[in-house]
N, C-alpha and C positions, 0 to 999 in steps of 0.2 A: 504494500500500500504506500502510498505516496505523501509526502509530507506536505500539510497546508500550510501554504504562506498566507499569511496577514491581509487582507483585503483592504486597500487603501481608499477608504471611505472620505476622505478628506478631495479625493481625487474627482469618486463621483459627485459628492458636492458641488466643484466646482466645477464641474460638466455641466451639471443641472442648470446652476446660476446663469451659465453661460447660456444656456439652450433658453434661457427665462429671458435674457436683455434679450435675445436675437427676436425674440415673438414679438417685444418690447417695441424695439427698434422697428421690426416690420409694419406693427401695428400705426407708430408714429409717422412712418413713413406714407401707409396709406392715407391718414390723416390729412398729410402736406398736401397730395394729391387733390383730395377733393377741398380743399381751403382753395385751394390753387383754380379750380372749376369751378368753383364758384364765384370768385374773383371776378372772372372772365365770363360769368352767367351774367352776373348783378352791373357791368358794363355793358352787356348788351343790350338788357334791359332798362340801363339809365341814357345809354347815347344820344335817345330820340330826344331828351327832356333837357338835355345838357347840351348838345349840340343842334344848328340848324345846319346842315348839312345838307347838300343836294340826294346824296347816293348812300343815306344813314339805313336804307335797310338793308342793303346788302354790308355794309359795317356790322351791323346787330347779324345777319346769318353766318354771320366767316366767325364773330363773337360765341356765337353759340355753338356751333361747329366745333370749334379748338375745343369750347368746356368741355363738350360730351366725349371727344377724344381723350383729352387728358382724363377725365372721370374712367373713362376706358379702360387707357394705359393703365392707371392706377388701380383699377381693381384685377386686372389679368398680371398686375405684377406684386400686387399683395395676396391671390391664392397661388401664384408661382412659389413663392418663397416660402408659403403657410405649407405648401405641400413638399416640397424641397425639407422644412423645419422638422414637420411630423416625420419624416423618411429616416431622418440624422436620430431621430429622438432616440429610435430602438436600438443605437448603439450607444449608451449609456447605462452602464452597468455592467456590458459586456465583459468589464476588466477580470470579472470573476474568473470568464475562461480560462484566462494569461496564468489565473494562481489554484485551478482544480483539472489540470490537465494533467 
């Protein structure tokens, strides 16, 4: 029988912590995203009232356009990353392998 080494739990800890800011960080990131769309929504919606502009509604469509893009990008790049985070997750703990082989 084979001798057990010590399970360095201090290690998984700090895997977990890590695995916790990266959700963190993903999640703040989606945030930016749609702050960011909406930005560019609530100009679209103000340019008529703000500007007299000859060709203000195609400013307001090309406005609303980017938002919904960006809103886009942001949410197919925050279940990118949510699904990429969950994948990493199940290698945390793993180390047991390393010390009952």
């Amino acid at each position: 029988m084979k001798d057990k080494k010590a399970i360095n739990k201090d290690l998984i800890l700090r895997e977990r912590l890590a695995l916790q800011r990266t959700v963190l960080a993903n999640q703040s990131t989606f945030l930016a995203f749609l702050r960011t769309a909406m930005y560019f929504l609530i100009a679209g919606l103000s340019l008529r009232n703000l500007l007299k502009v000859e060709n203000s509604f195609l400013i307001e469509i090309a406005l609303f356009v980017i938002s919904f893009v960006i809103l886009l990008l942001g949410t197919l790049n925050y279940f990118k990353h949510k699904k990429s985070i969950s994948e990493n997750k199940k290698h945390i703990g793993d180390y047991q392998l390393e010390y009952y082989e």
